[in-house]
gemmi code that builds the backbone of each chain (N, CA, C; Angstrom):
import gemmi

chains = {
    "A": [
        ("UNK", (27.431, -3.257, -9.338), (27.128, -1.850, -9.047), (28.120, -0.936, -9.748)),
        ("UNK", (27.582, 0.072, -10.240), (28.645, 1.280, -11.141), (29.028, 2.500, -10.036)),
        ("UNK", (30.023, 2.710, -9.732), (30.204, 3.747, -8.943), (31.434, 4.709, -10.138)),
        ("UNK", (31.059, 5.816, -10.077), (31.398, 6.777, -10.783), (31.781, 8.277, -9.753)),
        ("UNK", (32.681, 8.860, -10.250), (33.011, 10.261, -9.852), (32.771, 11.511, -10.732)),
        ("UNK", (31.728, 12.178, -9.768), (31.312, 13.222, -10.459), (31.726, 14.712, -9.736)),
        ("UNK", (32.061, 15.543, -10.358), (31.825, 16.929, -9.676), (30.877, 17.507, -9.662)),
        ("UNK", (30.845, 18.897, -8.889), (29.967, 19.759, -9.123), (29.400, 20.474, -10.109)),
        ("UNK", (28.288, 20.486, -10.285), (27.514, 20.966, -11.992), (28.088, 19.598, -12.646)),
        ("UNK", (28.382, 18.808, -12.172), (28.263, 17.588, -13.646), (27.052, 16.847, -13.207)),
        ("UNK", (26.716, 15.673, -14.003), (25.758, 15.024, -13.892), (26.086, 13.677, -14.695)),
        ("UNK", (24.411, 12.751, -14.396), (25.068, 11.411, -15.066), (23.350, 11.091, -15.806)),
        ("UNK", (22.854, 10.376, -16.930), (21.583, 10.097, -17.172), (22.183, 8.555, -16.706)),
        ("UNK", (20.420, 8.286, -16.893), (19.846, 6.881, -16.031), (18.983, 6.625, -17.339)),
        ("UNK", (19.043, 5.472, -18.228), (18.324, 5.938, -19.753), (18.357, 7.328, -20.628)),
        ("UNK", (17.283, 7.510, -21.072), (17.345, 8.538, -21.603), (16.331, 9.720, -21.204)),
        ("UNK", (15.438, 9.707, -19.920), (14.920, 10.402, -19.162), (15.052, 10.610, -18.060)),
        ("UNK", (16.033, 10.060, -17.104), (16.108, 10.499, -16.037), (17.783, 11.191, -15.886)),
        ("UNK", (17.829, 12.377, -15.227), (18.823, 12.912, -15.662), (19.449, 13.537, -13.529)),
        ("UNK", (20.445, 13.492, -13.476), (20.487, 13.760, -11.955), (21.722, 14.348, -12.127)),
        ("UNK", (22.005, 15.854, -11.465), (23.209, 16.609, -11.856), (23.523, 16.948, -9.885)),
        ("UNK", (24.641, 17.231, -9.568), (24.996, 17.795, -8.529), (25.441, 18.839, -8.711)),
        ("UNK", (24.610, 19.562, -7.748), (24.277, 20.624, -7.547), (25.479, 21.464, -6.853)),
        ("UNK", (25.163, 20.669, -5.672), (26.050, 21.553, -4.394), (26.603, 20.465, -3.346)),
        ("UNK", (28.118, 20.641, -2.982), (28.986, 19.931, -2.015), (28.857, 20.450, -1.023)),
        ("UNK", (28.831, 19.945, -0.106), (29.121, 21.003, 0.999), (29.537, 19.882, 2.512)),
        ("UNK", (30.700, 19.813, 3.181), (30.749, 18.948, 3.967), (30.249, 17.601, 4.372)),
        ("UNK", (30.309, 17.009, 3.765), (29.752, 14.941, 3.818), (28.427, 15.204, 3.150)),
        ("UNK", (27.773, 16.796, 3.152), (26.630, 16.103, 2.271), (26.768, 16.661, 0.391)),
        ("UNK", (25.749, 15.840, 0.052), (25.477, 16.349, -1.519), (24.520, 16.776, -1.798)),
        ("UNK", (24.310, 18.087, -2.730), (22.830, 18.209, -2.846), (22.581, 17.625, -4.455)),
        ("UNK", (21.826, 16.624, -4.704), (21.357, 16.599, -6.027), (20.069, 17.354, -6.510)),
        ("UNK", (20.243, 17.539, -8.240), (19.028, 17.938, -8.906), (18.585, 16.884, -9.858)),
        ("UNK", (17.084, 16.416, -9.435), (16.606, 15.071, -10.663), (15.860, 15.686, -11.468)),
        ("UNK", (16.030, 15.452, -12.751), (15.092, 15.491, -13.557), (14.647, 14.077, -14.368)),
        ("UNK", (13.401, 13.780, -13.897), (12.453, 12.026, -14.226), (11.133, 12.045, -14.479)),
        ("UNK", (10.790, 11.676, -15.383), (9.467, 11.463, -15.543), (8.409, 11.559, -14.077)),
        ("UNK", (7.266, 11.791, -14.148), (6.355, 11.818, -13.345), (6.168, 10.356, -12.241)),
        ("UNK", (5.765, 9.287, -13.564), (5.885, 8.077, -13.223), (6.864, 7.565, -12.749)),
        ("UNK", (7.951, 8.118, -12.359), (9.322, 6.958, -11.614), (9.224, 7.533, -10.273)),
        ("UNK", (9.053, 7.137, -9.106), (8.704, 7.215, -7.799), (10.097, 7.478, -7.211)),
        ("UNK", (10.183, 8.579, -6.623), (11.785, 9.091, -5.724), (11.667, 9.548, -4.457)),
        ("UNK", (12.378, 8.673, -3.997), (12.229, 8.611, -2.273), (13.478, 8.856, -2.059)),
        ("UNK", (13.437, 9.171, -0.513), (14.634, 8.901, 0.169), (14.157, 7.589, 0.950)),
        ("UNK", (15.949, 7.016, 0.957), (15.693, 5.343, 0.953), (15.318, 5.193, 2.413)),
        ("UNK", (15.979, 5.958, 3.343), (15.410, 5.767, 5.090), (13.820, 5.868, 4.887)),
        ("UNK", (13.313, 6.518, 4.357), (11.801, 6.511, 4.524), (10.956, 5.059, 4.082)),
        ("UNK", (11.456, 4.903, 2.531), (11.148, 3.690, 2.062), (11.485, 1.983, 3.204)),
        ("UNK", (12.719, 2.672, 4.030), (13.160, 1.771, 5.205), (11.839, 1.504, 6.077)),
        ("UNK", (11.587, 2.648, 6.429), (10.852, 3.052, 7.234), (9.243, 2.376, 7.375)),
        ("UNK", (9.127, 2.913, 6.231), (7.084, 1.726, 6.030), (7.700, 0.531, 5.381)),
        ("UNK", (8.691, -0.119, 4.864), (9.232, -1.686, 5.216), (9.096, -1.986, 6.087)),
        ("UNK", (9.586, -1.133, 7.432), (9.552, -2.108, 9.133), (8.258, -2.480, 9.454)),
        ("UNK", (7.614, -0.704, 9.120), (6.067, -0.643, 9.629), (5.233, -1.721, 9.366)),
        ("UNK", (5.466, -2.104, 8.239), (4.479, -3.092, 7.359), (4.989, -4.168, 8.001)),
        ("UNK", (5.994, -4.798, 8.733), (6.629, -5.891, 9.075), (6.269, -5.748, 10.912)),
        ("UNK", (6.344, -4.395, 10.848), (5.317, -4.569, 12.410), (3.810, -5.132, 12.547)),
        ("UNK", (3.604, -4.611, 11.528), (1.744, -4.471, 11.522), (1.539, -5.803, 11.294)),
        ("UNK", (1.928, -6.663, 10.719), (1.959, -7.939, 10.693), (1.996, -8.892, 11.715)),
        ("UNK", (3.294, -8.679, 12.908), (3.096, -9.561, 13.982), (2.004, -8.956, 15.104)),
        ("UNK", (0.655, -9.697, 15.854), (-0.293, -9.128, 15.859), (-0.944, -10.160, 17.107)),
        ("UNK", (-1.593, -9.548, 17.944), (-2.392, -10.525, 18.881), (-3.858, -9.836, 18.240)),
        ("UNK", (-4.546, -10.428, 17.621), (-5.683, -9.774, 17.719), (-6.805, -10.113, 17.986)),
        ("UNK", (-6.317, -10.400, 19.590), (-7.293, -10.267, 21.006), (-7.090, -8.640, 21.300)),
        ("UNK", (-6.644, -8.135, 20.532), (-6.348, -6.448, 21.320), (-7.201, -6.116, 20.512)),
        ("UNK", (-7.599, -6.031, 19.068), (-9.038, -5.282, 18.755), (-10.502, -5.538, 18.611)),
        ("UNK", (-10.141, -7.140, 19.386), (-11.586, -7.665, 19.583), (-11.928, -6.686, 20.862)),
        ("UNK", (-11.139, -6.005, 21.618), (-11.854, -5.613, 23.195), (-12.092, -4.298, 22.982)),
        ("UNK", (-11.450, -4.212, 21.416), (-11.524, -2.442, 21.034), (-12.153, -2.005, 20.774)),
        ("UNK", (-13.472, -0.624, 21.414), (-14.548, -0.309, 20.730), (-14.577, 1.116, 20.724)),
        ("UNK", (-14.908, 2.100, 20.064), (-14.912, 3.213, 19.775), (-15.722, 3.673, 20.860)),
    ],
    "B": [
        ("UNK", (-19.861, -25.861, -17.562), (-19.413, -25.086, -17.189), (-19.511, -23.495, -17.385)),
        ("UNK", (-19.287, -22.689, -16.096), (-20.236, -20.803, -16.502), (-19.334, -20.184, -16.643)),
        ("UNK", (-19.036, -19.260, -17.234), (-17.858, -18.722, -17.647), (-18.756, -17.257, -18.383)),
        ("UNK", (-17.681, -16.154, -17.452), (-18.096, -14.675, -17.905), (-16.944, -14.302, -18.396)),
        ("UNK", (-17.352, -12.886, -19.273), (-16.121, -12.377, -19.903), (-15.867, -11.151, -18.469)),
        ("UNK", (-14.775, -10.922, -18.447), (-14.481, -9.847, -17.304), (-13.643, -8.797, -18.025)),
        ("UNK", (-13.199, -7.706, -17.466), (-12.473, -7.030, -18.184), (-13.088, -6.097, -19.410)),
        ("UNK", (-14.192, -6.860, -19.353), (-15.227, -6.420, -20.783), (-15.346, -4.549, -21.148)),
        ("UNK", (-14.660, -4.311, -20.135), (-14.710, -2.294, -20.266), (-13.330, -1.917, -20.132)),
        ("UNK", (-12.481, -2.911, -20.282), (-11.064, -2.205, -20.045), (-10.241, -1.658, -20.985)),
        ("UNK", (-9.611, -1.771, -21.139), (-8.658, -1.620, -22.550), (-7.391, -2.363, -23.218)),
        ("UNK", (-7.657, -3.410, -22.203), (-7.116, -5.130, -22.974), (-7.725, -5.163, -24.754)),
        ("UNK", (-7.069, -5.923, -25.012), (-7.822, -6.518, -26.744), (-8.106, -7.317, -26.546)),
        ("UNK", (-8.193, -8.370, -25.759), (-8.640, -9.266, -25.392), (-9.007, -9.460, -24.291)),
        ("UNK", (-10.809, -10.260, -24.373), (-11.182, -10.506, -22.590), (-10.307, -11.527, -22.537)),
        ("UNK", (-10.790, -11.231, -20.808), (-10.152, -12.778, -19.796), (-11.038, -13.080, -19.187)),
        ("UNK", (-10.653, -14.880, -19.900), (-12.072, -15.800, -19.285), (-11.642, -16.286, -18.058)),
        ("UNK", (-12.673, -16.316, -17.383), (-12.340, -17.141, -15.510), (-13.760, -18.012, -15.457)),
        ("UNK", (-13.349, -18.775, -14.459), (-14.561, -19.529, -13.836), (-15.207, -18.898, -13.044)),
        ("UNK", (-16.955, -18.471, -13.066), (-17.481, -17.608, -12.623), (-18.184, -18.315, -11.486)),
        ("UNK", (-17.075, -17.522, -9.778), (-18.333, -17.793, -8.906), (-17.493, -18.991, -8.497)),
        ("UNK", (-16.245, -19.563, -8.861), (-15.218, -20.262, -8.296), (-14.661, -20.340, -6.999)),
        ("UNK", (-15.165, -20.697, -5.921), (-15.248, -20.439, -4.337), (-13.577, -21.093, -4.453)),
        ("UNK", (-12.612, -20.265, -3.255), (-11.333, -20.765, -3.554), (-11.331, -20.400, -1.919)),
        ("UNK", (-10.626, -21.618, -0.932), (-9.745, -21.024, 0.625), (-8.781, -20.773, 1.015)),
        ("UNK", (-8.921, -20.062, 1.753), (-7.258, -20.361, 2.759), (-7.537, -19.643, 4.412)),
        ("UNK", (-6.551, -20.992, 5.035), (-6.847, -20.583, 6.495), (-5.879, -19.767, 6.684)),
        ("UNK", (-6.219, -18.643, 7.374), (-5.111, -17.785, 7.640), (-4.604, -18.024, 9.652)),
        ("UNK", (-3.342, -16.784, 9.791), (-3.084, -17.292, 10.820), (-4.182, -16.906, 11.803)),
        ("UNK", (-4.721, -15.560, 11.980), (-5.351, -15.097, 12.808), (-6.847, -15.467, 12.775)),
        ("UNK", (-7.194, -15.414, 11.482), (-8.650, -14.856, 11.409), (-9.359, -16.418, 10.418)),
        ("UNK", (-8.985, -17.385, 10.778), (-9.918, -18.941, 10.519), (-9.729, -18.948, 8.811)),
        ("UNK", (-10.399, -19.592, 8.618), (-10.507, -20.271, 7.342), (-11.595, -18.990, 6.205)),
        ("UNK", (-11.233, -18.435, 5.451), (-12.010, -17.563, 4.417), (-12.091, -18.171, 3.047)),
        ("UNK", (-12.973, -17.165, 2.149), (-13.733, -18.308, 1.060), (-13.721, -16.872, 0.356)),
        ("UNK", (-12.849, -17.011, -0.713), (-13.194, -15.943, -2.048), (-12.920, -16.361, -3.129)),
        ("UNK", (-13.628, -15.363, -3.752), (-13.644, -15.551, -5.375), (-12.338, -14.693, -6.213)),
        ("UNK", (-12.486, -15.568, -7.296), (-11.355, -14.696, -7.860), (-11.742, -12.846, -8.312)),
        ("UNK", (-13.170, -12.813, -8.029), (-13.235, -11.052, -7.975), (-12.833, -10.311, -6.987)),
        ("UNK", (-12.612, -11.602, -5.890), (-12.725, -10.962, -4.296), (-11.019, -9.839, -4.451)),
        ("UNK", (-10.094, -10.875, -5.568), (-8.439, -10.551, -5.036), (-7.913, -9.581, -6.006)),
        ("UNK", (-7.268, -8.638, -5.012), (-6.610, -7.364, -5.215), (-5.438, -7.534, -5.472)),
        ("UNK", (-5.031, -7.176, -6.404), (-3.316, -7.506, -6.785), (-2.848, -5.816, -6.743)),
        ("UNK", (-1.318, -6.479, -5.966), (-0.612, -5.565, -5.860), (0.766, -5.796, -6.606)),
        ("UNK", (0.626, -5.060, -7.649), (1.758, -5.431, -8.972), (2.895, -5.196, -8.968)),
        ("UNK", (3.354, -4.046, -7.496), (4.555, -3.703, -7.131), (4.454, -4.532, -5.772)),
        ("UNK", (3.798, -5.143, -4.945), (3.856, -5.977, -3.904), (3.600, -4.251, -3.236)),
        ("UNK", (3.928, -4.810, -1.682), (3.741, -3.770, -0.439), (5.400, -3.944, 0.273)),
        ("UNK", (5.811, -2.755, 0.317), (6.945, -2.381, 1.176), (7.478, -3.216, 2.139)),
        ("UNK", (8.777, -4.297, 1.832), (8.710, -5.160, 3.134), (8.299, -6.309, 2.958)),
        ("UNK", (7.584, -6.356, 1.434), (6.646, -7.895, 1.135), (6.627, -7.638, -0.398)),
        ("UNK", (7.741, -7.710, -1.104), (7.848, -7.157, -2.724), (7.299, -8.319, -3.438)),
        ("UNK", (7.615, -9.621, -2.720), (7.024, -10.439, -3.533), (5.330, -11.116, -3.270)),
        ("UNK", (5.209, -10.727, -2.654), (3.464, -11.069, -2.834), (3.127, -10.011, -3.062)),
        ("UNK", (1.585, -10.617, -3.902), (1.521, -9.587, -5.129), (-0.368, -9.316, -5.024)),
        ("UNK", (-0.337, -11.017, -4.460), (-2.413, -11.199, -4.442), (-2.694, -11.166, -2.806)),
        ("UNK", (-4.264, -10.459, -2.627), (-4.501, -9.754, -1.625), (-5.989, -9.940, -1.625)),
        ("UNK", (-6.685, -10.137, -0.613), (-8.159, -9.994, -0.117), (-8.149, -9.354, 1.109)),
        ("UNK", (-9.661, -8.264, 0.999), (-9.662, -7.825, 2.217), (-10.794, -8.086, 3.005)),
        ("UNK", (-11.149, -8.348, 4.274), (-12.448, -8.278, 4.677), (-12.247, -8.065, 6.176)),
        ("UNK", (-13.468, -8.138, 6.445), (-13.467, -7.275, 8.235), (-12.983, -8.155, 9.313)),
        ("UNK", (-12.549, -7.358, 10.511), (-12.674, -7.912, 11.625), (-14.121, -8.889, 12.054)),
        ("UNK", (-13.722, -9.659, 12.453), (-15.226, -10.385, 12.893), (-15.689, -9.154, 14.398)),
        ("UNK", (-14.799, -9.317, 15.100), (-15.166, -8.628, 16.142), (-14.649, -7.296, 16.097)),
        ("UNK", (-14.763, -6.867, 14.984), (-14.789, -5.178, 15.216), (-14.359, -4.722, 13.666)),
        ("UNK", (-15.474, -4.595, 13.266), (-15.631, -4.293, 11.660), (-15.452, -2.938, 11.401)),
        ("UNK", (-14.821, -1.867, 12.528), (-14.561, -1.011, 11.962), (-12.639, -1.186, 11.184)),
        ("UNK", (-12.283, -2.614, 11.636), (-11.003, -3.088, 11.401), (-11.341, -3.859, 10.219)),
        ("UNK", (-10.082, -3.693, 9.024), (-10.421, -4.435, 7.884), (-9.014, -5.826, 7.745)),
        ("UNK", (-8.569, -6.915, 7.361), (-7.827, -6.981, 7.245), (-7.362, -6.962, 5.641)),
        ("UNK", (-6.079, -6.910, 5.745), (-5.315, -7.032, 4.312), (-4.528, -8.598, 3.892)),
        ("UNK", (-5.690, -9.330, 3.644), (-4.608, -11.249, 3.907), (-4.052, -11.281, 2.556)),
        ("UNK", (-2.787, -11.100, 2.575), (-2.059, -12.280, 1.317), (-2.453, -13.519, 1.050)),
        ("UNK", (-2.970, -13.981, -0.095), (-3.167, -15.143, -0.712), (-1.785, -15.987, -1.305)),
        ("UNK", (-0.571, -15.458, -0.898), (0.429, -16.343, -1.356), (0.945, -16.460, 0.304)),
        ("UNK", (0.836, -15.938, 1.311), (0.981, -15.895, 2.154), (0.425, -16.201, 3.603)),
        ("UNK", (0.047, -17.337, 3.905), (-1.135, -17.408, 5.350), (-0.734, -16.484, 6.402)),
        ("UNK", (0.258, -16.258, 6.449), (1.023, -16.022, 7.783), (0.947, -14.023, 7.599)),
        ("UNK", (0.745, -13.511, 6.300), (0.934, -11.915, 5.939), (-0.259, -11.601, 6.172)),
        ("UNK", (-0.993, -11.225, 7.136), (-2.098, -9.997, 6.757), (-2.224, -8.916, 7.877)),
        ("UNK", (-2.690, -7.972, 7.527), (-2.358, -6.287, 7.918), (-3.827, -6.109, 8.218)),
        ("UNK", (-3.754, -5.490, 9.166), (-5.037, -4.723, 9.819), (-4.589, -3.790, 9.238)),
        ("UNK", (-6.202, -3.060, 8.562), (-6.170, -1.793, 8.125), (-7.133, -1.090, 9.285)),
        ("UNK", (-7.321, -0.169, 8.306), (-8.699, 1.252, 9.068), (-8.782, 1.901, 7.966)),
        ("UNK", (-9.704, 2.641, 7.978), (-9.967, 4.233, 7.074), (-9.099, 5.525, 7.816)),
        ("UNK", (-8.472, 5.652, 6.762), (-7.959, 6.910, 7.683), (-8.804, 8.142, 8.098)),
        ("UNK", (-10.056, 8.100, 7.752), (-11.213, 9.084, 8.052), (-11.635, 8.592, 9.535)),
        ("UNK", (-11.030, 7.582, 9.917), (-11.882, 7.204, 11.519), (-10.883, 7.731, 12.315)),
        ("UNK", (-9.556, 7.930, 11.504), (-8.512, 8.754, 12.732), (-8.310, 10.229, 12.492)),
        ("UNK", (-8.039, 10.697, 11.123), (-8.116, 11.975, 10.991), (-9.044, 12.844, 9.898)),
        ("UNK", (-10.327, 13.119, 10.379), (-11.558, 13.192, 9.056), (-11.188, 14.082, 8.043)),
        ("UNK", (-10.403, 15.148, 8.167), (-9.905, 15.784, 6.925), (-8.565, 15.062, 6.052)),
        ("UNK", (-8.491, 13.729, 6.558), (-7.338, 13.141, 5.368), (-7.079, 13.242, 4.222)),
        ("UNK", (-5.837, 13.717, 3.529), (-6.463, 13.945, 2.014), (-4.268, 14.043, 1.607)),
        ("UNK", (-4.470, 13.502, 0.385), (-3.726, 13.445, -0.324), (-3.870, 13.585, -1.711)),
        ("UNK", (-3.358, 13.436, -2.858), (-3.246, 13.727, -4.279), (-2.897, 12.582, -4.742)),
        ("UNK", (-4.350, 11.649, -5.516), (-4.067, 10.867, -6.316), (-3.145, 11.307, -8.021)),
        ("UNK", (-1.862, 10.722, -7.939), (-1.050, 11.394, -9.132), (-1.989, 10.646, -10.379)),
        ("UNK", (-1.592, 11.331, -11.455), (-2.295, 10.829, -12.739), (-1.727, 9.349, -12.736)),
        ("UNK", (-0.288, 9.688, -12.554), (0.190, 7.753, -13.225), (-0.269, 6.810, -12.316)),
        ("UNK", (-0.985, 7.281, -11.197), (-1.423, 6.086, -10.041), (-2.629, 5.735, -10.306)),
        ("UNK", (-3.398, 6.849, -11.181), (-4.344, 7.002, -11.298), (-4.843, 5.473, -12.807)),
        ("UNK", (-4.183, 6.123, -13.219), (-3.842, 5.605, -14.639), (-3.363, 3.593, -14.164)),
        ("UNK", (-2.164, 3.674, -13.515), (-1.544, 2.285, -13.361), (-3.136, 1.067, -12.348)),
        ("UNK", (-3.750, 1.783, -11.642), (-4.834, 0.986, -10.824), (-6.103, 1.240, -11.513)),
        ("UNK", (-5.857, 1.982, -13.147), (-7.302, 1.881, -14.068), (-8.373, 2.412, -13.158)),
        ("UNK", (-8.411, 3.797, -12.165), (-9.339, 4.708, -12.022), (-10.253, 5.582, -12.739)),
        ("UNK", (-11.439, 4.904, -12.673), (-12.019, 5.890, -13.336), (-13.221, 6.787, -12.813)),
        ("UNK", (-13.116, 6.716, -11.719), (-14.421, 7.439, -10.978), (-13.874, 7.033, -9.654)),
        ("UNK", (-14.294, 8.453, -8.131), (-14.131, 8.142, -7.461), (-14.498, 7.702, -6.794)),
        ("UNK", (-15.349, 6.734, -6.802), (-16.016, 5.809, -5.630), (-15.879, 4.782, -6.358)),
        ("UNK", (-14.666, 4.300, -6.883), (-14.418, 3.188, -7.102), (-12.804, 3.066, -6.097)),
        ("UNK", (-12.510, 4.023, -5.659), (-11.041, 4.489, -4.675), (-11.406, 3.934, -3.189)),
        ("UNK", (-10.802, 2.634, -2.583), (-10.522, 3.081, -1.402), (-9.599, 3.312, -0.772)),
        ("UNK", (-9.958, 3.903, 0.320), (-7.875, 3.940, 1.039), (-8.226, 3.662, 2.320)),
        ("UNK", (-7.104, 2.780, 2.785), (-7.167, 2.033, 3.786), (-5.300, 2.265, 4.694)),
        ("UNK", (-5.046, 2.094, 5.695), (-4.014, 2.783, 6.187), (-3.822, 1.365, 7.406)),
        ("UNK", (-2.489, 0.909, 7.132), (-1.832, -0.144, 8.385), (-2.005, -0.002, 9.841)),
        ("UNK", (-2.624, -0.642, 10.835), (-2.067, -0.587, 11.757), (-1.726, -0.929, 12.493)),
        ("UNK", (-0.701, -0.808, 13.756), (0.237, -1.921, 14.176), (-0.294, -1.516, 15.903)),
        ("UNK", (-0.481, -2.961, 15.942), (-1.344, -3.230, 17.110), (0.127, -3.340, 18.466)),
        ("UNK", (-0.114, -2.956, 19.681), (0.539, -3.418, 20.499), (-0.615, -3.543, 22.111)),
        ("UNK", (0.107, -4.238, 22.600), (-0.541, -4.578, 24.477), (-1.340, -3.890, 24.969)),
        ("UNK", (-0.645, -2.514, 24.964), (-0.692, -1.052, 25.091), (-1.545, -0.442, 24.577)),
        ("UNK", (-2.976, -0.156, 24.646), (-3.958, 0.493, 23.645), (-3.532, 1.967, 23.236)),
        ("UNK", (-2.847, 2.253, 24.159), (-2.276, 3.762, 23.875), (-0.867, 3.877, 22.629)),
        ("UNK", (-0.480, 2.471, 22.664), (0.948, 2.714, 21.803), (0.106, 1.926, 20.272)),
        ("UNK", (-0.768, 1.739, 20.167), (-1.282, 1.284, 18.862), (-1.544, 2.471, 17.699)),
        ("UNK", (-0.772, 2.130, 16.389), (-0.605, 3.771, 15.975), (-1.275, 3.232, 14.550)),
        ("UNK", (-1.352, 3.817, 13.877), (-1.690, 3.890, 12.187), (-0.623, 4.601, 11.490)),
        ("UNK", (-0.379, 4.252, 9.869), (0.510, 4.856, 9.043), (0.140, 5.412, 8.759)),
        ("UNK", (0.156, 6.802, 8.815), (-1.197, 7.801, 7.960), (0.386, 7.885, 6.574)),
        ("UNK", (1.310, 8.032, 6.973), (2.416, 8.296, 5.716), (2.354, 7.475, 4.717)),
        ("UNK", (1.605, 5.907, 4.878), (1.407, 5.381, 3.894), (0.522, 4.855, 3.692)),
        ("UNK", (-0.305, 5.525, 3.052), (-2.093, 5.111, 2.855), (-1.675, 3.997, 1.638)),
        ("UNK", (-2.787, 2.955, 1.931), (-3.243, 1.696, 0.562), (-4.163, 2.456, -0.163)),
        ("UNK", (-3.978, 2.543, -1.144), (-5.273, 2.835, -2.393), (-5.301, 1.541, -3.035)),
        ("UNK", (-6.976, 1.447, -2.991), (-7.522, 0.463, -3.448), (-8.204, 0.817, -4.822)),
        ("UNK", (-8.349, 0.004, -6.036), (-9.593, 0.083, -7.020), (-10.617, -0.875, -6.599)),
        ("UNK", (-11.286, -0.382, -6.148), (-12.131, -1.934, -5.448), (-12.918, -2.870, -6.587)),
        ("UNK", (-13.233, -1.429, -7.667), (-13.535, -2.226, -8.939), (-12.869, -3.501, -9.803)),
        ("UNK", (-11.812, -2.762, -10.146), (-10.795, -3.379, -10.961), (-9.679, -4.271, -10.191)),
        ("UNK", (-9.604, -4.393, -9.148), (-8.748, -5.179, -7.815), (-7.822, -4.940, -8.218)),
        ("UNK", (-7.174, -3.351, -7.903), (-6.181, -3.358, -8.131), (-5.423, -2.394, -7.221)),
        ("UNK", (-4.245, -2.223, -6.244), (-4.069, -2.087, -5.014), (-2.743, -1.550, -5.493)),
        ("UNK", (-2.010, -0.263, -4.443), (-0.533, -0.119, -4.094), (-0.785, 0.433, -3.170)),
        ("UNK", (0.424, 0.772, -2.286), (0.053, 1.513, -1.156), (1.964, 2.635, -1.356)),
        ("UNK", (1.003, 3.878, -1.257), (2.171, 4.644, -1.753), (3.011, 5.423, -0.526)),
        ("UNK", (3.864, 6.224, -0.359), (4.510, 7.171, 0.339), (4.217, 7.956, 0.445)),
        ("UNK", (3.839, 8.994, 1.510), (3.843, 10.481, 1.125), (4.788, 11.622, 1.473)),
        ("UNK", (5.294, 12.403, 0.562), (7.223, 13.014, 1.059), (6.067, 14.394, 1.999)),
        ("UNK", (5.281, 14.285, 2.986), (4.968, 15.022, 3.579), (5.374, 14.775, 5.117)),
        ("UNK", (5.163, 15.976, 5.825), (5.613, 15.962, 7.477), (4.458, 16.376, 7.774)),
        ("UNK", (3.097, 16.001, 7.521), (2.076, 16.169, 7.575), (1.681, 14.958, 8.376)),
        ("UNK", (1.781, 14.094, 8.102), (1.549, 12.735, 8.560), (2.748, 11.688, 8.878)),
        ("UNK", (2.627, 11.145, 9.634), (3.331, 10.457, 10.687), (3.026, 8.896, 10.119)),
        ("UNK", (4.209, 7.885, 10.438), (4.045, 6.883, 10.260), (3.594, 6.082, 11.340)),
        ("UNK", (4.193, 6.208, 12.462), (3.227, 6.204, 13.948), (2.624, 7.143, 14.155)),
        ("UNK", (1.410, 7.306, 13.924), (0.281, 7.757, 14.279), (-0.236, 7.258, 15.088)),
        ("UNK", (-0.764, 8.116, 16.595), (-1.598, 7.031, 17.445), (-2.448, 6.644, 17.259)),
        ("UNK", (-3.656, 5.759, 17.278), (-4.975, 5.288, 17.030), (-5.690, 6.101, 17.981)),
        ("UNK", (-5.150, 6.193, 18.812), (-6.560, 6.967, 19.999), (-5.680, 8.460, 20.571)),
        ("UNK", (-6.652, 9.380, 20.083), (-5.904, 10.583, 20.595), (-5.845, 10.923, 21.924)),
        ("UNK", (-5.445, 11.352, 23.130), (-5.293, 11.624, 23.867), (-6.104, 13.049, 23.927)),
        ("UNK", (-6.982, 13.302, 25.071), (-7.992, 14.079, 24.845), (-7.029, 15.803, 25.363)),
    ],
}
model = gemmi.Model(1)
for chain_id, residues in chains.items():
    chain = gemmi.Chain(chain_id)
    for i, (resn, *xyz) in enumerate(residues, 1):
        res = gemmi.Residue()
        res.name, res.seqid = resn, gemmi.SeqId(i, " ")
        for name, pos in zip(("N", "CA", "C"), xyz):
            atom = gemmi.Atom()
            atom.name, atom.element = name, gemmi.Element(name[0])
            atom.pos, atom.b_iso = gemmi.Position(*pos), 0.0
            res.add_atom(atom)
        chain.add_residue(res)
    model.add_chain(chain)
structure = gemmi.Structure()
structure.add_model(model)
structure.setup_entities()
């Protein structure tokens, strides 16, 4: 893993299209600005956490519960 | 031996030959023993969130309640996902197919799109919810599947299945 120190208004590229500058400090948080192609998908990682579990819920399953299920 | 060209409208340079009509099984955990073809399977080329490495996918109904679809991994007996339409929980559902999604699952018309949405069953008929935050898009044509994110607060990842009147 590369860990680097950046200030404010600096930035770092990721190839040669994705470009991510910080913006603004402000007490434990950071604000970044990305600039990336359309095609590269940017999440925040708790969310991406998030439908990981889901999908790992939805999986363990009795399904005697939607045989009794009827609209 | 029968053998079709497939792919024959895509934009490969070359078809791909398969055995046509090649009945293939697998017993899964829940839902018995199933029988598809290699048109039947949906590949998911980035895998699904939680499951990066399976990649091949068939879907077909609940026996006892076909408004339920499942999602079975073919590298997996033990992986498959009850879906739904997200139109049976919220009828104005709607999101923005992006061009590159559009483009990466070879869309070319929309009724070749389905979308199908997880859901996670519990005891509790009341605590059984749907992902509306992360709908599956399907090419049902081209079998070709991701199921994306949406950075909206529009939709909920527990979603209940049954609204409370």
């Amino acid at each position: 893993m590369l860990v680097i120190t950046r200030k404010k208004g600096e930035g770092l590229m990721i190839g040669q299209d994705i470009e991510i500058t910080v913006v603004k400090l402000d007490d434990g948080s950071v604000k970044l600005a990305i600039n990336a192609p359309k095609s590269v998908t940017i999440l925040r990682k708790e969310l991406y956490q998030e439908v990981q579990a889901e999908n790992k819920n939805a999986v363990e399953y009795n399904i005697d519960i939607i045989k009794g299920l009827k609209k | 031996m029968e053998v079709e060209v497939l792919n024959g409208m895509s934009t490969l340079r070359y078809p791909v030959f398969r055995l046509k009509g090649e009945k293939m099984k697998i017993t899964t955990r829940f839902h018995g023993t199933k029988e598809y073809e290699e048109k039947d399977i949906i590949t998911f080329s980035k895998g699904i969130p939680g499951f990066e490495n399976l990649k091949k996918f068939i879907l077909f109904p609940v026996e006892e309640n076909e408004v339920f679809n499942v999602l079975q991994s073919i590298e997996d007996v033990d992986m498959g996902l009850i879906v739904i339409s997200p139109f049976e929980i919220v009828k104005d559902y709607e999101f923005k197919l992006e061009d590159n999604l559009i483009e990466r699952l070879n869309i070319r018309e929309p009724q070749q799109v389905l979308v199908v949405n997880t859901v996670t069953l519990n005891s509790k008929v009341e605590n059984i919810t749907v992902n509306l935050k992360a709908p599956i898009v399907i090419n049902i044509k081209e079998g070709s599947g991701e199921q994306l994110i949406l950075d909206t607060a529009k939709y909920s990842i527990k979603h209940p299945l049954i609204q409370e009147e």
